[in-house]
C-alpha positions as CSV (number, residue, x, y, z in Angstrom):
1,X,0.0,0.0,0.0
2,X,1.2,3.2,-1.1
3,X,1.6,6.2,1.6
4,X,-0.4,9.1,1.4
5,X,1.2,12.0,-0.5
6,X,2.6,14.5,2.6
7,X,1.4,17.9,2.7
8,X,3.3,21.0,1.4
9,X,3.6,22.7,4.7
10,X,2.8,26.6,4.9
11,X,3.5,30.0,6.0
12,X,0.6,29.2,8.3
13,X,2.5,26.0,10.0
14,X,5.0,28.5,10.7
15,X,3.1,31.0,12.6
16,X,0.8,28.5,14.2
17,X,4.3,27.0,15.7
18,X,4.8,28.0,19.4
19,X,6.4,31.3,20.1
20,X,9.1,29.4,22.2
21,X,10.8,27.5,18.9
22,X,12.4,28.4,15.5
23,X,10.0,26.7,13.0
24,X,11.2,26.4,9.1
25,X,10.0,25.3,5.8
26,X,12.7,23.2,4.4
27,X,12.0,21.8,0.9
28,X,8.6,21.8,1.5
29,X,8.7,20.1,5.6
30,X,8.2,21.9,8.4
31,X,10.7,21.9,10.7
32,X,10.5,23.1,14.1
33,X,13.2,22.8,17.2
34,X,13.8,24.6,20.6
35,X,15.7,27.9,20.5
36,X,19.3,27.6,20.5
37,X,21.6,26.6,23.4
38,X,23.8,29.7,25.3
39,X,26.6,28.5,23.4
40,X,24.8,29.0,20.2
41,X,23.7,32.2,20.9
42,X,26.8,33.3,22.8
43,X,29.2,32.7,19.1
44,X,26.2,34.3,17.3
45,X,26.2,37.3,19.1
46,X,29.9,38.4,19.6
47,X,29.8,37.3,15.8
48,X,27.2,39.5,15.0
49,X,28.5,42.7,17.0
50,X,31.8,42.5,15.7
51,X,30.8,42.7,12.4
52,X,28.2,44.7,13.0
53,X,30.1,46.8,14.4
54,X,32.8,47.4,11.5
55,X,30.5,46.7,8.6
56,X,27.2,47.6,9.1
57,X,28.0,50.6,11.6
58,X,31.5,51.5,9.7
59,X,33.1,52.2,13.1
60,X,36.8,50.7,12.5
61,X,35.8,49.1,9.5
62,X,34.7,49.4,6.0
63,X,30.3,49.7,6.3
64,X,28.2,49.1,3.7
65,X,26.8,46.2,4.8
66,X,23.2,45.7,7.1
67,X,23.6,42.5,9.0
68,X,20.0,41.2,10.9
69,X,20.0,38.5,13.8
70,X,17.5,35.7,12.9
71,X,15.9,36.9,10.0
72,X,12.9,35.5,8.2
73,X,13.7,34.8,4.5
74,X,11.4,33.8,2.3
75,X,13.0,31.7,-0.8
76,X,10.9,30.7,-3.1
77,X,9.1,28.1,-1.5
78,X,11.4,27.7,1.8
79,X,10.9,30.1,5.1
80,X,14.8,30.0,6.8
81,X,16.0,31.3,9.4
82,X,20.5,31.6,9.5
83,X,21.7,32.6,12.7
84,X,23.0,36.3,10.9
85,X,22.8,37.5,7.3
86,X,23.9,40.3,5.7
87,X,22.7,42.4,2.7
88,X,25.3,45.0,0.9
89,X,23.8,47.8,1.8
90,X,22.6,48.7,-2.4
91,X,20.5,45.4,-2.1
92,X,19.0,45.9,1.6
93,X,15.2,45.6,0.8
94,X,13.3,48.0,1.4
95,X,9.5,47.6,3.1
96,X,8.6,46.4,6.6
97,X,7.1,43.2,6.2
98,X,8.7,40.9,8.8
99,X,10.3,38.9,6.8
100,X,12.7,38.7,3.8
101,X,11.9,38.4,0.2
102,X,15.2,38.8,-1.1
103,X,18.3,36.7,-0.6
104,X,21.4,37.7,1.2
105,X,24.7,38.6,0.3
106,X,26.0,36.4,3.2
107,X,24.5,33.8,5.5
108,X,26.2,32.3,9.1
109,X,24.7,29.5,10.4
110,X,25.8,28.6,13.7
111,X,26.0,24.6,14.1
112,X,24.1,22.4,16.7
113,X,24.1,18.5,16.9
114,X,20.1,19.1,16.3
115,X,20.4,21.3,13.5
116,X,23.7,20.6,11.6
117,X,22.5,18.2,9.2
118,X,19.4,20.3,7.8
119,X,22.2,24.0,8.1
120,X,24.5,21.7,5.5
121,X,22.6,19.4,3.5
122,X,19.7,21.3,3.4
123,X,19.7,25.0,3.7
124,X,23.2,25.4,2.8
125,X,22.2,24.3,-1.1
126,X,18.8,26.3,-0.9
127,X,20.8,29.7,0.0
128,X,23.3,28.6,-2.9
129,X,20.1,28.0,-5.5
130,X,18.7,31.9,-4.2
131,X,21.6,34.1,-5.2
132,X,23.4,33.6,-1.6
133,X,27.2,34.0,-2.4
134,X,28.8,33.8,0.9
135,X,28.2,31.5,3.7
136,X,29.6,30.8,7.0
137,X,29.3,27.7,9.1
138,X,30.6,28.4,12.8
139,X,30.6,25.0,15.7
140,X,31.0,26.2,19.1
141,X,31.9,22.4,20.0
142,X,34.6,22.3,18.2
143,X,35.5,26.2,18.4
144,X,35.4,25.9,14.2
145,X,34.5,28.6,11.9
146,X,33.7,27.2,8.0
147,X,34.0,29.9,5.4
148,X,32.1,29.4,1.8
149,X,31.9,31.0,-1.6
150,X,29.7,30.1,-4.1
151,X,30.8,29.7,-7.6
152,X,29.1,28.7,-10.2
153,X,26.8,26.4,-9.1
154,X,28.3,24.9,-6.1
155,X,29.8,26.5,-2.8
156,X,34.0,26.1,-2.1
157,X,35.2,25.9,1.1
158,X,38.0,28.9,1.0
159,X,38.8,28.7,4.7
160,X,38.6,26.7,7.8
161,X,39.8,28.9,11.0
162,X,39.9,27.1,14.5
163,X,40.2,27.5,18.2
164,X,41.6,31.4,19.0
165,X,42.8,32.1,15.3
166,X,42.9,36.1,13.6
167,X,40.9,35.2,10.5
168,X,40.0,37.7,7.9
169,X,37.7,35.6,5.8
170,X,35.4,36.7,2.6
171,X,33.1,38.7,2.4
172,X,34.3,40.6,5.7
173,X,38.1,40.3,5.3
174,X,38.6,44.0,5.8
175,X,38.7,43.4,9.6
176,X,40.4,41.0,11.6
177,X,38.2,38.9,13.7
178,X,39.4,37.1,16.8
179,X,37.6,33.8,16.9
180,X,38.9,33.5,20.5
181,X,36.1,35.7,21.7
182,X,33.2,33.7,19.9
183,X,33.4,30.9,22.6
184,X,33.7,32.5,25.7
185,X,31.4,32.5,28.1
């Protein structure tokens, strides 16, 4: 006996989702998990303010970028969530609709055990098919930071920076970064 065809989920599966998890549309699934753990959000956020800081601010560092924390895209079909993405500043959308129509410049997705496999096999190759040309893939575990650029139609690893290493890594290679910082605390 053959099983029944699955439903396409919706944007409605994601707002009906409790408030207290992340939910997704992922090739058509629904995919909904817990917020992130401390050290998640700990490497996210001294991520996100320093180059926020030096790229979207332009204090010590080049601007012309707007970085968002947890945005709502909307590709095609798929509702994602990456950790940070950025926008150069001449393709920021304009509007206030909560969420994001148009694909980033840059994506970071900050690894869990839960989450890894869907962040590579999954979402990685969706932000690659929307026009997403740089993507970063940081795990606190293993104090790694994962550095993509999409060419043509598949995404090259260009750098793999560990433990407390300077890195200056596309697209934000302007500024040094001190990965040391990302997993303290």
């Amino acid at each position: 006996m053959a099983e029944p065809a699955k439903r396409r989920a919706t944007y409605q599966d994601v707002l009906d989702a409790p408030a207290h998890m992340v939910a997704e549309i992922i090739n058509g699934e629904l995919h909904v998990q817990p917020r992130p753990h401390r050290r998640h959000v700990r490497a996210a956020s001294v991520l996100g303010m320093d180059l926020g800081s030096a790229f979207d601010r332009g204090k010590q560092g080049p601007g012309g970028w707007v970085l968002v924390f947890e945005p709502e895209l909307h590709l095609e079909q798929d509702v994602l969530v990456p950790d940070i993405a950025g926008w150069r500043i001449e393709r920021y959308p304009a509007g206030d609709e909560a969420f994001y129509l148009v694909a980033p410049d840059w994506v970071c997705e900050v690894l869990s055990p839960r989450t890894e496999k869907h962040d590579r096999a999954q979402k990685l190759h969706i932000y690659g098919h929307s026009g997403v040309s740089f993507a970063w893939l940081v795990k606190p575990e293993l104090q790694l930071l994962e550095v993509y650029q999409r060419k043509a139609d598949s995404w090259t690893l260009v750098g793999t920076f560990q433990d407390d290493a300077k890195v200056r890594a596309v697209p934000f290679d302007a500024v040094e970064l001190e990965l040391g910082a990302l997993w303290q605390g």
